[in-house]
C-alpha positions as CSV (number, residue, x, y, z in Angstrom):
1,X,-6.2,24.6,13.5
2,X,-8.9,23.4,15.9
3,X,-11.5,20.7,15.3
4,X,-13.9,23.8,15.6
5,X,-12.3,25.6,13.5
6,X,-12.1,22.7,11.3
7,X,-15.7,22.3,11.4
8,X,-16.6,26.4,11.0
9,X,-14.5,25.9,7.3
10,X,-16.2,22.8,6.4
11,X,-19.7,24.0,7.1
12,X,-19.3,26.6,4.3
13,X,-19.1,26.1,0.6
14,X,-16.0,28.5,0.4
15,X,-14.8,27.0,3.1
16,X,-14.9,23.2,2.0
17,X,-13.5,24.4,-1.2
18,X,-10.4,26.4,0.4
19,X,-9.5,22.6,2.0
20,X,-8.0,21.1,-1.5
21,X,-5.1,20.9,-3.1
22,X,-6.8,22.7,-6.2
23,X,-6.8,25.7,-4.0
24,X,-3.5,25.7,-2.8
25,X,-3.9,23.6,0.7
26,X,-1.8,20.9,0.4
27,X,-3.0,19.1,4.3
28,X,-4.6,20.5,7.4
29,X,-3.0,19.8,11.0
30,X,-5.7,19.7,13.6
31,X,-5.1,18.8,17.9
32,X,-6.2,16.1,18.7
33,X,-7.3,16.0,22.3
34,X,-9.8,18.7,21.9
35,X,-13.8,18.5,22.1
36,X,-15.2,16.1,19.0
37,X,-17.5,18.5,17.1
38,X,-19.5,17.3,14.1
39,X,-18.4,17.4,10.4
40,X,-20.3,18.1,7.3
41,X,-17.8,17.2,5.1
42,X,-14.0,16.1,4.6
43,X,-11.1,17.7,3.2
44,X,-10.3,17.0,-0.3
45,X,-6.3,16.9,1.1
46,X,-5.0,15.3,3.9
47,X,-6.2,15.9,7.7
48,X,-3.1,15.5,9.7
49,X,-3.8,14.9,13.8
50,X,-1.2,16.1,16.6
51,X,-1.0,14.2,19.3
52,X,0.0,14.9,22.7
53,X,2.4,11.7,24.5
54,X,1.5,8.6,23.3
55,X,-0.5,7.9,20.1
56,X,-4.6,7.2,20.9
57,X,-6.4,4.5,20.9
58,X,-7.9,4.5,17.3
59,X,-11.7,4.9,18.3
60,X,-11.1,8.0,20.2
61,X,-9.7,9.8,16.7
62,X,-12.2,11.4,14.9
63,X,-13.1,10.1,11.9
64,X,-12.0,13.4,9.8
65,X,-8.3,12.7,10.6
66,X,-6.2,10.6,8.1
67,X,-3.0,9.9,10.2
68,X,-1.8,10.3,13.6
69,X,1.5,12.0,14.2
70,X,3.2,13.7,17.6
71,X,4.8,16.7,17.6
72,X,8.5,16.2,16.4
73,X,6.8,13.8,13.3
74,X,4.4,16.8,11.8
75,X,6.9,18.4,9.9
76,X,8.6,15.1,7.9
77,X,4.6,14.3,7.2
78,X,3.5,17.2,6.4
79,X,7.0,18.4,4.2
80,X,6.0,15.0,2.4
81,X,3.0,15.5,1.5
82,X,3.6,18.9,0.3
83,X,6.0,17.3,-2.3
84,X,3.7,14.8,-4.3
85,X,0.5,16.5,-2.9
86,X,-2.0,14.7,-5.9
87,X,-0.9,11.4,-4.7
88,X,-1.2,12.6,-1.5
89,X,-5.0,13.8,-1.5
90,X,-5.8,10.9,-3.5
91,X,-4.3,7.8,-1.4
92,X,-6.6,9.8,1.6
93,X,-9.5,9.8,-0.3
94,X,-9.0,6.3,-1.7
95,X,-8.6,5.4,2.0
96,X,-11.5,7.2,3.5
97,X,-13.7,5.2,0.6
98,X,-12.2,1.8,1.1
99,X,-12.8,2.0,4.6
100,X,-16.6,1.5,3.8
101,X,-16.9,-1.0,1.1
102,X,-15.8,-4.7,0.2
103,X,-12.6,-5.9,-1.5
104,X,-13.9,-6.1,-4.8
105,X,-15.1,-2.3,-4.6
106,X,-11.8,-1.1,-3.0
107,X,-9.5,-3.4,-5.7
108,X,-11.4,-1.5,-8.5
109,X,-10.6,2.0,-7.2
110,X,-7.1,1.7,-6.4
111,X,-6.5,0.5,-9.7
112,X,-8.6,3.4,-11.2
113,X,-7.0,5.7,-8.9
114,X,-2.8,4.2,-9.7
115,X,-3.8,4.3,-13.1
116,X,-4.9,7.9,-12.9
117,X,-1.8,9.1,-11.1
118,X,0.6,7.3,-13.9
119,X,0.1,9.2,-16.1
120,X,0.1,12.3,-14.1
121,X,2.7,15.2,-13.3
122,X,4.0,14.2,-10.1
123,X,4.7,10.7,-11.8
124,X,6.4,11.7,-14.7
125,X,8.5,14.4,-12.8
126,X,9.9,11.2,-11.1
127,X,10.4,9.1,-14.1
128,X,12.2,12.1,-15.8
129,X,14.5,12.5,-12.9
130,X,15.2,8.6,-12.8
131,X,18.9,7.9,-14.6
132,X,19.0,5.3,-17.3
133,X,19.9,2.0,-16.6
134,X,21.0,-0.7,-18.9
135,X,19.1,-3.7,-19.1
136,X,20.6,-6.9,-17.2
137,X,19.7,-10.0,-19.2
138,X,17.2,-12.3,-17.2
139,X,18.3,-15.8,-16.2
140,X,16.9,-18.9,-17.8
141,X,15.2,-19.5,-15.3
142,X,11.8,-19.8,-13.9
143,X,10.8,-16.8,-12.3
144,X,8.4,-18.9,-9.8
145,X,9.0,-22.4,-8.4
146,X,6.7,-24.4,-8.0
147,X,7.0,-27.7,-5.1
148,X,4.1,-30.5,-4.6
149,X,4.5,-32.2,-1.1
150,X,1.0,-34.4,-0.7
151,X,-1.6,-31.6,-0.2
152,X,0.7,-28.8,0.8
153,X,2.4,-26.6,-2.2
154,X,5.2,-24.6,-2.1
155,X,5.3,-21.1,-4.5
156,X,8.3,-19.0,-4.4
157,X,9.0,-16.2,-6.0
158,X,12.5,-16.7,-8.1
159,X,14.0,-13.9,-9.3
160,X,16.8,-13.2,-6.7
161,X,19.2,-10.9,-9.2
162,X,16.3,-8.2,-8.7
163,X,15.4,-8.8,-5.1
164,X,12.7,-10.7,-6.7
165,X,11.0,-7.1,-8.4
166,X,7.8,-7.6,-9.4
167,X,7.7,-7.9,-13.0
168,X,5.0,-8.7,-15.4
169,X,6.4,-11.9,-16.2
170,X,6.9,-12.5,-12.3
171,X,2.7,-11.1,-12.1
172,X,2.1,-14.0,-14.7
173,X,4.2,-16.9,-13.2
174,X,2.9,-16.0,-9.6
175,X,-1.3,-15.6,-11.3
176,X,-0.9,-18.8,-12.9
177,X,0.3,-20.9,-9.4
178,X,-2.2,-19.3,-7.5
179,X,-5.1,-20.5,-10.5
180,X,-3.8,-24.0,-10.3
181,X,-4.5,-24.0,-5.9
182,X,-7.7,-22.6,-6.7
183,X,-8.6,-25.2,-9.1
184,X,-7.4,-28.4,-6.7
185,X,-8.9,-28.4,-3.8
186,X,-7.0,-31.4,-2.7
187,X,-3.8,-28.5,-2.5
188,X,-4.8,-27.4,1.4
189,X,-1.6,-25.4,1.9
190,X,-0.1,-23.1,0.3
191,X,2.9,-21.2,1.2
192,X,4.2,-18.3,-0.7
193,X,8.1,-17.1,0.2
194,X,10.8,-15.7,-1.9
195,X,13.9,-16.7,-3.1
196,X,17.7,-15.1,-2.3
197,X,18.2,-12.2,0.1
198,X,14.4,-11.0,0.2
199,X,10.8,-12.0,-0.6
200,X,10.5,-8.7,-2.7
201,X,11.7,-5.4,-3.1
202,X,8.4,-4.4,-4.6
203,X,7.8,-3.2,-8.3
204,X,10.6,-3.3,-11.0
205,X,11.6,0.1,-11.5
206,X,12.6,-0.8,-15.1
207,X,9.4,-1.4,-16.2
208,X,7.7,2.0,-14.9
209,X,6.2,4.0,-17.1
210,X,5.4,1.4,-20.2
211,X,2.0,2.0,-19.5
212,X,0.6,4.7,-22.3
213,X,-3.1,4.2,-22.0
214,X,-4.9,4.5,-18.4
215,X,-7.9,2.8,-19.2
216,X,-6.1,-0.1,-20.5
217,X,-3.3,-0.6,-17.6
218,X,-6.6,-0.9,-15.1
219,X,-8.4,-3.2,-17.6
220,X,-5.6,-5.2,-17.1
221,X,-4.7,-4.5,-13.6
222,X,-8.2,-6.2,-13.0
223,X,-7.9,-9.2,-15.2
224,X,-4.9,-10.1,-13.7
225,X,-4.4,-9.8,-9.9
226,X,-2.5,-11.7,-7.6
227,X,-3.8,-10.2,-4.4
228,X,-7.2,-10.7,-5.5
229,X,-6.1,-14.4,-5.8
230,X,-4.2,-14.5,-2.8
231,X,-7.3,-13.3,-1.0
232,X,-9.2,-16.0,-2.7
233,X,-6.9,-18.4,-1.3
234,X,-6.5,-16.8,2.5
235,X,-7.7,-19.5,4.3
236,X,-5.1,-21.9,2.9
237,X,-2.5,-19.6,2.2
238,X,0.9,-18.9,4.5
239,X,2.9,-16.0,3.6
240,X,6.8,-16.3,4.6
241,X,8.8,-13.0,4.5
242,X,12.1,-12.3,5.3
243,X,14.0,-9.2,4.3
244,X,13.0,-6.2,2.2
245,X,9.3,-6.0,1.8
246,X,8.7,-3.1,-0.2
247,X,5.9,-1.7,-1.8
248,X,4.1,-5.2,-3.9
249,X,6.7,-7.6,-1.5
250,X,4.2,-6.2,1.3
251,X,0.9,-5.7,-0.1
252,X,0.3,-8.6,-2.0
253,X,1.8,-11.0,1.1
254,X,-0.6,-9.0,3.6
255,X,-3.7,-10.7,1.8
256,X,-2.8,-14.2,3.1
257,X,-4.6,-15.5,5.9
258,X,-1.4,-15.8,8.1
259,X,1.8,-13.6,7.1
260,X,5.2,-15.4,9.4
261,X,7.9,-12.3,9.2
262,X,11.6,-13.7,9.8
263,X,13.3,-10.8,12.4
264,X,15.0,-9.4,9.5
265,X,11.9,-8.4,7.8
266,X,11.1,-4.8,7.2
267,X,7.9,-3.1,5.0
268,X,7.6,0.0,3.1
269,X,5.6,1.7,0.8
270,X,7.6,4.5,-1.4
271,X,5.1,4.6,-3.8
272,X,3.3,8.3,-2.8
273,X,6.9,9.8,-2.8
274,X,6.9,8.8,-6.9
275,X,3.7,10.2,-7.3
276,X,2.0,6.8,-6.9
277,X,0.0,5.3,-4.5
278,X,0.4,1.5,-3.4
279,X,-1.2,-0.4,-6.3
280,X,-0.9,-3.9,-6.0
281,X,-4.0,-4.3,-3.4
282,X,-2.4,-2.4,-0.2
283,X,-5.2,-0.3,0.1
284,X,-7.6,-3.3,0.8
285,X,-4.9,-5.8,2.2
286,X,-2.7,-3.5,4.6
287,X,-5.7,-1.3,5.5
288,X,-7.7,-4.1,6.4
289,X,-4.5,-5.3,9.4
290,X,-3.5,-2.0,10.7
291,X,-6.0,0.5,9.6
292,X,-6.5,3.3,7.3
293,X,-4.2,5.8,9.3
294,X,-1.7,3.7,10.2
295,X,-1.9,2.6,6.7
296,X,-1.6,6.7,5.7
297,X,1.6,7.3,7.7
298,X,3.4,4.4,6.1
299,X,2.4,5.5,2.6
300,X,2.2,9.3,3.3
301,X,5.9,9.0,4.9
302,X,7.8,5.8,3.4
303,X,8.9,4.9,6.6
304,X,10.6,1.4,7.2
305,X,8.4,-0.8,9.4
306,X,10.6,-3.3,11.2
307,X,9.1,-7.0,12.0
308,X,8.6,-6.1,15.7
309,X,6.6,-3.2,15.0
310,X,4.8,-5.3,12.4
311,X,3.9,-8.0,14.7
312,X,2.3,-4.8,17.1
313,X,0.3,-3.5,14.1
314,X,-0.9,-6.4,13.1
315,X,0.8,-6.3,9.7
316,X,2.3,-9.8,10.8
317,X,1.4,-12.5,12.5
318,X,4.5,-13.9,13.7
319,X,7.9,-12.8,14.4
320,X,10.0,-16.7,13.8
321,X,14.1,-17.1,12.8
């Protein structure tokens, strides 16, 4: 439809409500390029833009429009959406609010919002289709290291057997390094890398679904986050990524005050295509480099993000071998 258009059915109370998922409208694809007109209201799904050529500069989108998209992209974005479409509408919404307010106000609703959608329909349906996987024994092993050179410390995340997933024991071991740079301030560096093939292929899978009770997973989501800590530390803290950055191996990382890709690098978020949204801080950290609708097409689609296109985001900082 047209931004007027757009506007005529958000100006109406039938309208407005037509535009949600609870009516049936999984997303709404507007033109972009067409007169601005104003807007009483937002969709309660996602607004998709078209754009003609090249994508526009961000300020000249209007503000109703979650992600950007040309032609030959609507239909993998939209045909996305339209298969976790809860997730969907909800990572928008979570966007189009943490867009306005401070890390400590966007923290506390994504974790409201992930723990929400755990326990929801479009998450279960993926856990039920997931097959059963014997458990692998874990090393004995720390699963963080931990190196002291003068007033520079080195934290790396060590489990390489699972592409260093993050666990809860890897949550705790990574929580309590972070606590110990915030307490010394003679620690002035801090760089955070991973062991073995990648810095972290995000969440580990095997421990999805444990959580039974909502209110207490975001309780504890709260009490105990890394990003939040990373943040903390962002002005000493160097990030060093190489390989698969997935899901946490990309959020939690994008909170440091300078994040060094290696050209191998890649980033995703898979989470909205498991029901999910990201949930280990993306939606303050990642939002906060690239924007809320480059942000959206990255969750919304799951696309890879190589290191170059990183480093033009703003994602990274540097591209280095």
């Amino acid at each position: 439809m047209t931004l007027e258009e757009l506007a005529d059915r958000l100006a109406s109370n039938e309208g407005y409500e037509s535009l949600s998922i609870a009516a049936g409208t999984p997303w709404v694809a507007v033109r972009l390029g067409d007169e601005p007109m104003p807007l009483h209201a937002q969709p309660n799904c996602p607004v998709v833009g078209i754009a003609e050529g090249n994508e526009p500069l961000d300020d000249a989108v209007p503000d109703v429009v979650d992600v950007v998209v040309t032609a030959e992209e609507v239909a993998a974005v939209t045909d996305s959406i339209s298969r976790n479409p809860v997730a969907a509408a909800v990572l928008v919404r979570l966007l189009r609010h943490n867009e306005r307010v401070g890390s400590a106000d966007s923290g506390f609703a994504e974790s409201l919002a992930y723990s929400t959608l755990q326990h929801g329909s479009e998450f279960q349906a993926w856990l039920a289709s997931r097959e059963s996987r014997p458990l692998r024994p874990e090393p004995d092993t720390p699963v963080v290291l931990l190196e002291r050179r003068d007033a520079r410390l080195r934290i790396t995340l060590n489990r390489p057997h699972k592409r260093n997933a993050y666990s809860a024991n890897l949550r705790d071991g990574l929580c309590e390094a972070l606590g110990l740079a915030l307490a010394d301030d003679s620690i002035r560096q801090v760089v955070l890398d991973g062991a073995g093939a990648c810095f972290s292929a995000g969440g580990d899978l095997d421990e999805f679904g444990e959580a039974t009770d909502a209110g207490l997973a975001h309780a504890s989501r709260m009490a105990r986050n890394a990003g939040a800590l990373i943040d903390c530390l962002r002005d000493r803290i160097e990030a060093r990524l190489h390989g698969a950055c997935i899901g946490a191996g990309i959020e939690l990382p994008a909170f440091a005050g300078r994040v060094v890709a290696r050209p191998d690098a890649f980033f995703q978020l898979p989470e909205v295509g498991m029901g999910l949204i990201p949930g280990a801080g993306g939606t303050t950290s990642i939002l906060r480099r690239i924007g809320r609708r480059r942000l959206a097409y990255m969750a919304l689609t799951g696309a890879r993000i190589d290191a170059g296109t990183g480093l033009d985001w703003g994602l990274v900082d540097a591209v280095e071998t």
